[in-house]
N, C-alpha and C positions, 0 to 999 in steps of 0.2 A: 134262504129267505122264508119259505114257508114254516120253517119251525119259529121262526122272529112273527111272523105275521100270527100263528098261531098263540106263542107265548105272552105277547105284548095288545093281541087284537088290534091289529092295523091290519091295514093293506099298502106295501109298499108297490109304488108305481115304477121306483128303478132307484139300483144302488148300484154307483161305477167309481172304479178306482180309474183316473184320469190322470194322463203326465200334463205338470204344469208347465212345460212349455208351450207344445200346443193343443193340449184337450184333447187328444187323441186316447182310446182305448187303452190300459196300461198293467202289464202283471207284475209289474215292479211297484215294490211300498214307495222306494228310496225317488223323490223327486214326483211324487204324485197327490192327488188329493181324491178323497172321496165325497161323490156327490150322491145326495137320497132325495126322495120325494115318498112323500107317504100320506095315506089318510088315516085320521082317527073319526070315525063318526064321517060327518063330510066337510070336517075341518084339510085341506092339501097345505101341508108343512115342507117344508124345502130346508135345506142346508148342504153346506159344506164343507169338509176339515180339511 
């Protein structure tokens, strides 16, 4: 993450891979989704895939 926060200038507040059944903590890709929160400036941007 600190090479992303270095390269891109943000600060990311949290990036998790998540199983989508119940949002639980997840090292599998397969049946999960990734959730970020990040600042640019003091814009807090949210998403998830």
């Amino acid at each position: 993450m600190k090479y992303f926060e270095k390269l891109l200038k943000i600060k990311i507040e949290y990036l998790e891979l998540r199983s989508i059944k119940n949002l639980k903590i997840s090292n599998n890709v397969k049946d999960s989704r990734l959730f970020v929160a990040y600042y640019i400036d003091k814009v807090r941007l949210i998403d998830n895939f």
